[in-house]
N, C-alpha and C positions, 0 to 999 in steps of 0.2 A: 746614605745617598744611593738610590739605584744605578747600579751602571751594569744590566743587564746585557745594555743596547750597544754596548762598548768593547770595542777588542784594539786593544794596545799592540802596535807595531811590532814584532819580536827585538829588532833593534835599539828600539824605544827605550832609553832607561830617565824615570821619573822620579827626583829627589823625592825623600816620604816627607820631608815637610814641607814640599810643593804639592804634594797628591793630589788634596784636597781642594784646594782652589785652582788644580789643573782641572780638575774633574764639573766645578763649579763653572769654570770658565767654557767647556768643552758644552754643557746644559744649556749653557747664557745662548749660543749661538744653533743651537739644537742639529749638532754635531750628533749623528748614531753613525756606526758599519765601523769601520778602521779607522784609526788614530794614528798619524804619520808625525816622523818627525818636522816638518812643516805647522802642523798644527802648535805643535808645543815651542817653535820659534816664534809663534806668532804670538803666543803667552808667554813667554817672555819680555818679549815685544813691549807687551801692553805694559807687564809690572814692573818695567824700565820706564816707560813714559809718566806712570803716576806723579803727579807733582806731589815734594811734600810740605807739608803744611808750617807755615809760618809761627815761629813759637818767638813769646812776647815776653820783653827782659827792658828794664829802663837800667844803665848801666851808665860806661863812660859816654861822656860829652863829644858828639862828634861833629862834624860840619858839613858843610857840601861844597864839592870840588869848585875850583874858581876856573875851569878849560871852561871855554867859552865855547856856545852851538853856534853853528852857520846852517842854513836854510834857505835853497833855491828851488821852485815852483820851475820845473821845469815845460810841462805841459800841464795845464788846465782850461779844460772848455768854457769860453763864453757864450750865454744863450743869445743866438742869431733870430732878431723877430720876424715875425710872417709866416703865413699861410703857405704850407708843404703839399708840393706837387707831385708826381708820377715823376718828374724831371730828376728830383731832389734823391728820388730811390733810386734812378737808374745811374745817378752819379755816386751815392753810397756803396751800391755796389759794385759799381765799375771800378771804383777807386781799390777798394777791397781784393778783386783779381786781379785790378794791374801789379800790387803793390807786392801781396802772395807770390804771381806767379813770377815775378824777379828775382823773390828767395828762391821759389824752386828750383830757376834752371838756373842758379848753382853746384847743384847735387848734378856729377858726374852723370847717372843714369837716364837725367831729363835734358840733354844738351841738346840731343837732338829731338826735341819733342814736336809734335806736329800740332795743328790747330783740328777742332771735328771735321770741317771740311775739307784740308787735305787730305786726312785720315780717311774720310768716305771715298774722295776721290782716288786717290791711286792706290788705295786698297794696300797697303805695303801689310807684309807677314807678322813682322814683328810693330809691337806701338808702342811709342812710347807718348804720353797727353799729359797733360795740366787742363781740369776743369772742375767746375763745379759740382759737388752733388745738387743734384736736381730732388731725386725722390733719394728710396730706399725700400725696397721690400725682397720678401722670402717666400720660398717659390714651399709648396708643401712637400719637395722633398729636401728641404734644409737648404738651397743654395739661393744666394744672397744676388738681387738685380739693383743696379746701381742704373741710373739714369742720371748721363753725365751730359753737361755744357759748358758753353764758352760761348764768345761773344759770335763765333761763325757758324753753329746749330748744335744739334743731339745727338747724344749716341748710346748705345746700353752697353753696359759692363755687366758682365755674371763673374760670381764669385764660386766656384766651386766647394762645399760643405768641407771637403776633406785638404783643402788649402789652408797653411798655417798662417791666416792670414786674422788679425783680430777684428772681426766684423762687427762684433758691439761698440768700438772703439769711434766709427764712422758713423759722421751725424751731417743731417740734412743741412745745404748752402753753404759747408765749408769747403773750400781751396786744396782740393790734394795732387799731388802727382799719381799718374798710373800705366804699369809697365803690364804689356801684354801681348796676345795671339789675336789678331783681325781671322775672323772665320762668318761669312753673310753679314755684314756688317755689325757684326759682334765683337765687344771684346772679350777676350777669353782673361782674364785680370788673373797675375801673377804675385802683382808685387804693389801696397800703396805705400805713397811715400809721402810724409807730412811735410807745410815748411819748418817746423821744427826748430829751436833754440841750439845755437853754440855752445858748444862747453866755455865758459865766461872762467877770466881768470878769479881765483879765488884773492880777493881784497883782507887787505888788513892795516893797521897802522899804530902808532905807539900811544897816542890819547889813552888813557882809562878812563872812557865814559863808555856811557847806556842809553840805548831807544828802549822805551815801553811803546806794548801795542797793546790797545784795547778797541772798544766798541760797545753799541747797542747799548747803552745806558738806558733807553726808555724808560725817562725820567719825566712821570705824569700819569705814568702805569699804577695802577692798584700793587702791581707785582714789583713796582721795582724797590731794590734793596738797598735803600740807603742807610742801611747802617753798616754794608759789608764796602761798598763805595765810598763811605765815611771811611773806612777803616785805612782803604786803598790811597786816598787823599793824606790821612796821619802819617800813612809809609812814605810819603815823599818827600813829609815834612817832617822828615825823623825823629817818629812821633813814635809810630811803633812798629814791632820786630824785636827781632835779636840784633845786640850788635855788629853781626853779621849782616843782617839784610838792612841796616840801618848803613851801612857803610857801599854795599849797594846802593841802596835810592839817596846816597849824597854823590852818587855821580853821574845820577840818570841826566841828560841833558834835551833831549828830545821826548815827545810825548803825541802817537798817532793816537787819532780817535775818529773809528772808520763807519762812521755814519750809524742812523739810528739813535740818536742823539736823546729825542723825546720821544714819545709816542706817540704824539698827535692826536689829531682830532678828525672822523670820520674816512679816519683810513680804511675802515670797512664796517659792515653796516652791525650796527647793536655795538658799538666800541665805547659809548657812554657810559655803559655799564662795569666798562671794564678802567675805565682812567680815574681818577683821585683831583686830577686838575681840569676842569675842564673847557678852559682856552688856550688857545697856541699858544698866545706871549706870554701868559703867565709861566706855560710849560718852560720854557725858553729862558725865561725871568728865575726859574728854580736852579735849574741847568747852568746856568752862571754863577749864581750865588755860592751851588758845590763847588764849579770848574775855576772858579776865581780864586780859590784858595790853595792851587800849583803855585810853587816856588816861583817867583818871576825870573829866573834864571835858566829855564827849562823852558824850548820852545814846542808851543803845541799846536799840531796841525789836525784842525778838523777838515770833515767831510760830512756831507750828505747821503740818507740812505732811504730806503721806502714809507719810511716814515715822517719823515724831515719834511718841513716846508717849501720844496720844489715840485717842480712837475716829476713824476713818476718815470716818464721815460728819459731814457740813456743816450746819451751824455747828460748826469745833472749840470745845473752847472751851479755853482756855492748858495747859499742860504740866501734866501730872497727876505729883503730888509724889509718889506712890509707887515710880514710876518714873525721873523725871528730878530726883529732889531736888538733885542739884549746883547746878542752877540754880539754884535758893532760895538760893542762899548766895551768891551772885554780890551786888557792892556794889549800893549806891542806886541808882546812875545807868540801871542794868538795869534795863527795864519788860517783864516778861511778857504777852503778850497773847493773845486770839482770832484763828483764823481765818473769816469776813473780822475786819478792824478797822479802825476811824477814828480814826485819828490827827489831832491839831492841835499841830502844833509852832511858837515862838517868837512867839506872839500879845504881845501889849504892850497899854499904854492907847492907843497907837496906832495900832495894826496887830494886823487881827483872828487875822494866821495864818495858817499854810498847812494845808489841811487832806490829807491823804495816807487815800487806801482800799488797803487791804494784802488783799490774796487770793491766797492759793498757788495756784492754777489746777490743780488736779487736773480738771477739768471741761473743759479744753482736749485733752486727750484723743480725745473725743467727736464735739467738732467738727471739730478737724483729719482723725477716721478717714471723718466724715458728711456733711462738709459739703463738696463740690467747692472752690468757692472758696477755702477755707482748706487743702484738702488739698493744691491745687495747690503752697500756697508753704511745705505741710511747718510744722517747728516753728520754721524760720531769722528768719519776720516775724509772730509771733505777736501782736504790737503790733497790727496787723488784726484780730485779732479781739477784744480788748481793748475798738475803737473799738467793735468790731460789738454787743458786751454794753453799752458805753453806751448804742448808739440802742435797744436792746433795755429799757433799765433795770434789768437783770438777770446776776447773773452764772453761771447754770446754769438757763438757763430752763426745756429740754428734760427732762425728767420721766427720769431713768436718764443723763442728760450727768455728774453725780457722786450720790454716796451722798447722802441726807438723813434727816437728824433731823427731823422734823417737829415744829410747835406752833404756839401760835395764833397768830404773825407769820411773815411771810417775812422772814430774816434774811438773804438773800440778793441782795433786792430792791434799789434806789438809792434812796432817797426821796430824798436832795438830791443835789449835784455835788461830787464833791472838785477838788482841783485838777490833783492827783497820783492817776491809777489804777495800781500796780503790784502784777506779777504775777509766778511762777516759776515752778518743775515744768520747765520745756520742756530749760533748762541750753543755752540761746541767745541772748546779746541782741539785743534790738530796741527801737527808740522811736518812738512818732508822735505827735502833735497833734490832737484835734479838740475845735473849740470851743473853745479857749485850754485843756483840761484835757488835760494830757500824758499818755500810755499807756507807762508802762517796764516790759516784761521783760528781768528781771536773768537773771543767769550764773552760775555754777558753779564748784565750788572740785574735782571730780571727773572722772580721764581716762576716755576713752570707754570704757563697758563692753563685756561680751561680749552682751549683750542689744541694745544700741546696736548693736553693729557687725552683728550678724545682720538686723535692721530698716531698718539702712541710715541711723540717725540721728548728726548729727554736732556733737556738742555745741561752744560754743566756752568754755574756761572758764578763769577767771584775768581775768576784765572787770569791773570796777566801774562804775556811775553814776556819778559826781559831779551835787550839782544844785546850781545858788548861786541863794541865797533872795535875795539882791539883784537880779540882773539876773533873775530865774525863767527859768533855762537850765540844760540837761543838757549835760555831755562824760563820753566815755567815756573810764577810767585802764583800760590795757594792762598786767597786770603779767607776763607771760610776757616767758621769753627772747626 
């Protein structure tokens, strides 16, 4: 393997039967110049993350745990009918900055925050604001012009190139705080500030059970994999595994399934070409037949995703029964829901619950094509941006990042912290952490498309969650060969 292009950190010490697939890893990413010890935590990283793969043993006789699940819906949107007016957006987003700028001036440094028009008017030295990005651009010598509002006019912000200020991070029609110099009715911007997520206590509780999270089944696809979703389905009916992972999926108790369900029918154009089923209900009608065969002990909450029989723009609100009636027939334990949703599952008299926010992430999209930072790592660690829509408190801030329904709230908004943020669409998993509240993008039950392979994207699919509500921890189940 050439590594002409490559100069190892003198620091840098590289185990010799890591060499090799450090060096492979370092090509993958078209890494040349110097090689830091950063790079090789980052490899690390990865060959810590690898799920491993489920090995299949029929052994002793096991059972499934008899703790019983609890399931509360804590928010999900109903679709409101009629015809959307100019009215309907300026309450969307008025809602949106009132609701932001309360968290803001929280934060010690926005106490005394001013409105644009006091700020014009008595010119004070020092500013400190809450408003909206309006625009965003870069001036040709690197320094960044924000075009800020609020409900009492404009103002521009310059960000100086050589301020440690993460200007990729800032996306248009989000809510930030901003600390600065007034110089001509300029602000000279020192410091932004997000509203940002609390640090949440870290939950835990004595139950030995499990949430599975999955998604995107797009089941009606030419692509999709049912016999590795077959497989998925046998694991929960301890069917197969090792008696290890058989004794796992006899406690799983809960079971997300965050949209993307089936594939649909003329979700976009020449898609006949690509589906196996080619009506909704029958799609729908398939889709049952697999999902019917979950242990009735185990409750399972779907959702709606861009492919689903709802209207496209956000808030979905649950599966419209003209379309996906199979669902409706599906037993008790079946909770249809909204896109997003707040979930609370197994609260007690004494333990309040895990709360879980379910968002299909059509809206990652946007920022992965927009945003540098996130373009850079693609859809493979989309758990990045996840974090990035926490400290945001939003999850489609940017005005055209996905379709909206508008009406007089942001439904889109975070007004509190779940525990659990998870997300789909990408058909890649990923997990990270911040603030004790976990960011899971799930995986995919569909092989790579023709669409995928032109694009260059490369799904990994056949991966589960697992998360146990006792020790509040994720692993990944492998169910591929």
């Amino acid at each position: 393997m050439d590594t002409s292009n490559l100069l190892l950190e003198s620091s840098l010490k590289v185990p010799s039967d890591k060499l090799e697939d450090f060096i492979k890893f370092l090509k993958d990413r078209n890494v040349t110049g110097l090689v830091t010890q950063e790079h090789y935590l980052e490899f690390e990283r990865t060959i810590n993350k690898k799920p491993k793969k489920i090995v299949v043993h029929e052994d002793r006789n096991i059972q499934r745990s008899k703790e019983e699940g609890n399931v509360r819906i804590l928010k999900s949107y109903v679709e409101d009918k009629g015809k959307k007016t100019i009215s309907d957006w300026v309450a969307y987003y008025n809602d949106r900055f009132r609701k932001l700028s309360s968290i803001l001036l929280t934060r010690p440094e926005l106490k005394r925050a001013m409105s644009v028009e006091h700020v014009l008017k008595s010119r004070p030295r020092e500013v400190a604001l809450i408003a909206m990005v309006y625009s965003k651009s870069t001036t040709k010598n690197g320094h960044t012009i924000l075009e800020l509002e609020d409900p009492t006019g404009t103002i521009k912000g310059i960000i100086i190139k050589d301020k440690k200020i993460d200007v990729d991070e800032i996306v248009e029609d989000e809510v930030i705080g901003v600390i600065g110099r007034l110089s001509n009715n300029v602000i000279f911007i020192d410091e932004i500030l997000y509203p940002e997520i609390p640090i949440v206590k870290e939950k835990k509780q004595d139950d030995d059970v499990y949430a599975v999270f999955i998604s995107d089944t797009h089941v009606g696809s030419k692509d999709f994999l049912e016999n590795l979703f077959n497989r998925f389905i046998d694991w929960l009916n301890l069917k197969y595994g090792s008696d290890k992972h058989k004794e796992l999926a006899s406690k799983v108790k809960y079971l997300f399934i965050n949209g993307d369900i089936v594939d649909g029918v003329g979700v976009y154009p020449g898609q006949e070409k690509d589906i196996s089923i080619q009506s909704i209900d029958k799609q729908y009608a398939k889709f049952k037949e697999l999902i019917s065969k979950v242990p009735d002990d185990i409750k399972v909450i779907i959702t709606p995703g861009n492919h689903d029989s709802v209207r496209i723009a956000e808030p979905q609100p649950a599966f419209d029964k003209n379309f996906s009636y199979p669902l409706y027939d599906l037993p008790d334990n079946f909770i249809l829901s909204s896109n997003p949703s707040l979930i609370n599952i197994h609260s007690s008299s004494s333990f309040e619950g895990y709360n879980v926010l379910m968002y299909h992430g059509y809206s990652f999209d946007y920022y992965v094509g927009n945003v540098s930072k996130f373009r850079k790592h693609g859809y493979i660690n989309s758990a990045l941006l996840l974090r990035s829509l926490l400290r945001k408190r939003h999850l489609a801030p940017t005005h055209g990042s996905t379709l909206i329904a508008p009406r007089f709230v942001d439904d889109l908004m975070l007004d509190g912290v779940p525990d659990i943020l998870t997300a789909a669409h990408v058909h890649a998993p990923s997990h990270t952490r911040y603030k004790h509240v976990w960011n899971v993008v799930t995986s995919c039950w569909q092989a790579k498309t023709e669409f995928q392979e032109r694009v260059g994207h490369n799904p990994v699919p056949g991966v589960a969650y697992l998360f146990s509500l006792k020790n509040n921890s994720f692993r990944i189940m492998d169910f591929r060969l």
